[in-house]
C-alpha positions as semicolon CSV with decimal commas, in nm:
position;residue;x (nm);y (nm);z (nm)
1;X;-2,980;1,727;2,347
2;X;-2,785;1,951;2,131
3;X;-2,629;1,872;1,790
4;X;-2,238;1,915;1,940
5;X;-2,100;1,657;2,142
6;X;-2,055;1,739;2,489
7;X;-1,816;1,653;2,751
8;X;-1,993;1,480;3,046
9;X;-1,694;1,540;3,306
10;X;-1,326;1,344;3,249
11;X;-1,370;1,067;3,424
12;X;-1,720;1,009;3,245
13;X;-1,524;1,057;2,868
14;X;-1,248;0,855;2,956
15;X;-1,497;0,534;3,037
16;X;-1,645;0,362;2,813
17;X;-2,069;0,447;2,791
18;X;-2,241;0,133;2,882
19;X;-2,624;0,069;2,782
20;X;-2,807;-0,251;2,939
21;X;-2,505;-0,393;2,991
22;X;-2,366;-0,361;2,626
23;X;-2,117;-0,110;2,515
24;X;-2,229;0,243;2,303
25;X;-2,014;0,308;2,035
26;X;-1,959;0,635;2,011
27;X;-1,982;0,711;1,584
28;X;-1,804;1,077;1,444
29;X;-2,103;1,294;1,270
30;X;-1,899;1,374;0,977
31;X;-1,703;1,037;0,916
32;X;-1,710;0,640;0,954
33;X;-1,428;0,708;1,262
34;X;-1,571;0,539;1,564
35;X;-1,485;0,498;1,915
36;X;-1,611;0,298;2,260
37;X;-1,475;0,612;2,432
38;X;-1,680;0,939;2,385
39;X;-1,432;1,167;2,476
40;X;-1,188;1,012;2,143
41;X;-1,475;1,087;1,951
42;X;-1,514;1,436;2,077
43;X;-1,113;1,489;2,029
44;X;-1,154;1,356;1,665
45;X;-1,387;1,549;1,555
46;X;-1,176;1,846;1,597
47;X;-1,022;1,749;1,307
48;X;-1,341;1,824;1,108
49;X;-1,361;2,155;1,242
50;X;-1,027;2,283;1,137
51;X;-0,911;2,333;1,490
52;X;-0,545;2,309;1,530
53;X;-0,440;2,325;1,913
54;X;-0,140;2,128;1,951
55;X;0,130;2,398;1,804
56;X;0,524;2,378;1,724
57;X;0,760;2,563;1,978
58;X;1,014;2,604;1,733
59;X;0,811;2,720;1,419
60;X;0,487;2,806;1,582
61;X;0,283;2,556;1,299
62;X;-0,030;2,415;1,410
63;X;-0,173;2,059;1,420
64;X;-0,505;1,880;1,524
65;X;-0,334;1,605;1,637
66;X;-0,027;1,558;1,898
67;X;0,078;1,291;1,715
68;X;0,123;1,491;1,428
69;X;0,274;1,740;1,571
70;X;0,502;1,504;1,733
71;X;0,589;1,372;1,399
72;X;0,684;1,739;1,273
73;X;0,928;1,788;1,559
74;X;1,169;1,544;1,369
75;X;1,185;1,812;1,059
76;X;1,379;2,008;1,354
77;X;1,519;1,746;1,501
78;X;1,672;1,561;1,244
79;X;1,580;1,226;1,442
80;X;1,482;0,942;1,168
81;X;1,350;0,650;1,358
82;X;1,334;0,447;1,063
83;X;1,609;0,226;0,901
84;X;1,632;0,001;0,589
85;X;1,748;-0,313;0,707
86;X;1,911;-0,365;0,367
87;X;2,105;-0,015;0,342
88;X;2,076;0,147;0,629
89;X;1,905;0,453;0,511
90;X;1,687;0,566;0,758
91;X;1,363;0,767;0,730
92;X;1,132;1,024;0,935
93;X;0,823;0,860;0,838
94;X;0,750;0,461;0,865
95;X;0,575;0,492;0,504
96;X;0,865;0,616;0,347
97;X;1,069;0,334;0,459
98;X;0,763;0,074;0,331
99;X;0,811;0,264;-0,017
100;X;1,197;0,235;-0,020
101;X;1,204;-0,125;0,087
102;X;1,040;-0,176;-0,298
103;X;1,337;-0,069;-0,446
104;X;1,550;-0,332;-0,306
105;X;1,277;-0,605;-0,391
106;X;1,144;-0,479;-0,723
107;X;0,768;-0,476;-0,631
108;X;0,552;-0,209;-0,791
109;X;0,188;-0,298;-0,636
110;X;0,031;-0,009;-0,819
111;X;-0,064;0,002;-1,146
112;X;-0,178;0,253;-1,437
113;X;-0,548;0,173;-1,545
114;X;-0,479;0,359;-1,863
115;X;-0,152;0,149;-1,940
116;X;-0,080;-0,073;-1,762
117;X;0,276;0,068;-1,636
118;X;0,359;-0,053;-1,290
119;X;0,496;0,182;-0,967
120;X;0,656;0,106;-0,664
121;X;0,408;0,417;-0,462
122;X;0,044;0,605;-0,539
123;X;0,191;0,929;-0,592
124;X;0,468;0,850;-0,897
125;X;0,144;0,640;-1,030
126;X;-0,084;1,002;-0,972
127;X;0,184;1,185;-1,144
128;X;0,155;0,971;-1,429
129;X;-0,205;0,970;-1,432
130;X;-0,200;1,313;-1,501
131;X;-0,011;1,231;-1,839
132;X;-0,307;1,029;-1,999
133;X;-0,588;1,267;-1,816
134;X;-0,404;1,617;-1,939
135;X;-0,458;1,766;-1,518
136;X;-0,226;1,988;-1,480
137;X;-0,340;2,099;-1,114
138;X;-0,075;2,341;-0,984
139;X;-0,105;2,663;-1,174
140;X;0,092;2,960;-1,114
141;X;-0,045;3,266;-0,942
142;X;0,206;3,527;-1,100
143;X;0,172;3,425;-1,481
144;X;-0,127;3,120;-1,518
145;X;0,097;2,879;-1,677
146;X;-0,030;2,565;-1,535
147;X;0,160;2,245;-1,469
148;X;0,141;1,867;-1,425
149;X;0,387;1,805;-1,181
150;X;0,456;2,041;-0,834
151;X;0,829;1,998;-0,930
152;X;0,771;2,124;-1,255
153;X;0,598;2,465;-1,083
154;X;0,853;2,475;-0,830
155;X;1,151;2,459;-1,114
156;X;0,896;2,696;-1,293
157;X;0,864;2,948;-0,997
158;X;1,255;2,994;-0,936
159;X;1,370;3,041;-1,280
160;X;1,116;3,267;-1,373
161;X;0,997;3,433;-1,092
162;X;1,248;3,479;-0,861
């Protein structure tokens, strides 16, 4: 039996692998994923070997996953599936209408361990992070200067650099 997990036909992937009578679960090698069906397994995996073969027909970028690359097609689409009940404002992704919906009810579930100060999403409480840590993580190529913030490199990049 070899290390890589191999395809035993379609029809074999696509049913579930039964043992005396009790289902296998089928476990990925390089994370706590898990699957009854080998073959999802298998297709998972891929993702842990960098393979990318689902690919955009309009700006040839690659994705392990049709769902993600199903999800990219409404950058050229301009379809945005998901709407604030409240406002109205819709939104490509479904987490980015979770995170808006605090704005209209005030919650801020996340919370600085350093001090205390409350946000409505992990990233603006990452950000901040960074303030009492001193990581400045995005560092420019063309002169070093270093930065806290990727808007701060991008604002950075354009008025010096370009």
């Amino acid at each position: 039996e070899s290390d890589s997990p191999s395809l035993r036909g379609t029809l074999d992937t696509l049913q579930p692998t039964t043992q005396s009578g009790h289902e296998d679960v089928h476990q990925c090698r390089f994370c706590p994923f898990s699957s009854r069906y080998a073959y999802c397994v298998t297709k998972h995996e891929s993702v842990h070997a960098g393979e990318k073969p689902f690919r955009c027909s309009v700006c040839n970028k690659a994705f392990s996953r049709s769902g993600c690359l199903k999800q990219h097609m409404r950058t050229h689409t301009g379809e945005k599936p998901f709407r604030c009940e409240v406002c109205q404002k819709a939104f490509l992704l479904r987490t980015n209408l979770v995170v808006h919906k605090r704005d209209h009810t005030g919650e801020k579930p996340y919370q600085c361990r350093t001090c205390g100060k409350p946000f409505a999403d992990k990233s603006t409480l990452s950000a901040h992070e960074r303030i009492h840590s001193g990581e400045q993580p995005y560092r420019c190529k063309a002169c070093g200067r270093t930065f806290r913030q990727s808007s701060s490199f991008n604002r950075h990049w354009k008025t010096t650099h370009n």
